[in-house]
N, C-alpha and C positions, 0 to 999 in steps of 0.2 A: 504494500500500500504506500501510498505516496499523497500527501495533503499540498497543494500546490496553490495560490494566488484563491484561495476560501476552496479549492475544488479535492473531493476524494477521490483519485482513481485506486483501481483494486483487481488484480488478477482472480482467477478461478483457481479453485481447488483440481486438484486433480490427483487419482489415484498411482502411483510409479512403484515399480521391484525397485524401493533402495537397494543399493550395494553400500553406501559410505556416506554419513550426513554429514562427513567433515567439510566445511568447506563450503555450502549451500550458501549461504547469507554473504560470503564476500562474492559469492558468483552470481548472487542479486545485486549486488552493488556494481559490480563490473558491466555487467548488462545492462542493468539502466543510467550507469555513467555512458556505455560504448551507445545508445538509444540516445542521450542529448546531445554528444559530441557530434553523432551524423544527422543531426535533424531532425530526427523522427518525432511525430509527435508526442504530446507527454505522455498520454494515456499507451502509444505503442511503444515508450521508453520505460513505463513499468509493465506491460508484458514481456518487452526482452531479457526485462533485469528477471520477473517472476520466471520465464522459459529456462533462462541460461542456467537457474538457482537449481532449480529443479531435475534440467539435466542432469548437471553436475554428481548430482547425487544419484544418478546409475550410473555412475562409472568408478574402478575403486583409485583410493586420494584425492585430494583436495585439491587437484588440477582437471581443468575439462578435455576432452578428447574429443568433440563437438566441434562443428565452424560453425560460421554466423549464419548460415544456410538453411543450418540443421534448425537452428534456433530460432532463427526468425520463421521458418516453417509452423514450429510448434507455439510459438509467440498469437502469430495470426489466426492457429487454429482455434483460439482462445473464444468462448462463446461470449458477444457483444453486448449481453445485460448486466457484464462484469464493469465495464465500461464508467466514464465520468461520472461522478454522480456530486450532486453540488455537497457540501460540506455540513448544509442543515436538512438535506433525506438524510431516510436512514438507512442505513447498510447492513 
C-alpha cells in the first residue's frame, strides 16, 4: 500500500508456493522505486513494487531471478478494484 497526495492505492492479495520470505518487502521497495523512476503511474508503481515483492518470495534468497517482464506481466494481471481508492473510502 502506498498513501500518496490524500490517495490509497493497494495491490491484491494473492495466493504463491513461498520458497523464502526473506527479502519480500525490500523487493517491494525496489519495484515500486524501479515503477516511479520509469514513469509508471503511481497506482502501476505499487503493483510493481507488490508483483516484484511477491515474486521474490518463490525463489530461494533474498535476490530475485525475475526480469521486469516477468513482473510487470504479473503486476498488470492484478485485478483493477484493487486500484486508487481516495484516502476517506474504505478499504
Amino acid at each position: 500500500m502506498a498513501w500518496i497526495n490524500g490517495h490509497v492505492y493497494s495491490a491484491p492479495q494473492c495466493e504463491l508456493d513461498v520458497v523464502d520470505r526473506v527479502g519480500g518487502g525490500d523487493g517491494y521497495a525496489a519495484g515500486f522505486f524501479y515503477g516511479l523512476l520509469n514513469g509508471d503511474t503511481l497506482d502501476m508503481a505499487v503493483r510493481l513494487g507488490w508483483a516484484h515483492g511477491a515474486l521474490l518470495t518463490t525463489f530461494p534468497g533474498d535476490t530475485t531471478i525475475g526480469d521486469s517482464g516477468s513482473v510487470r506481466a504479473f503486476a498488470r494481471a492484478a485485478r483493477p478494484e484493487f486500484s486508487d481508492r481516495s484516502a476517506t473510502g474504505s478499504l
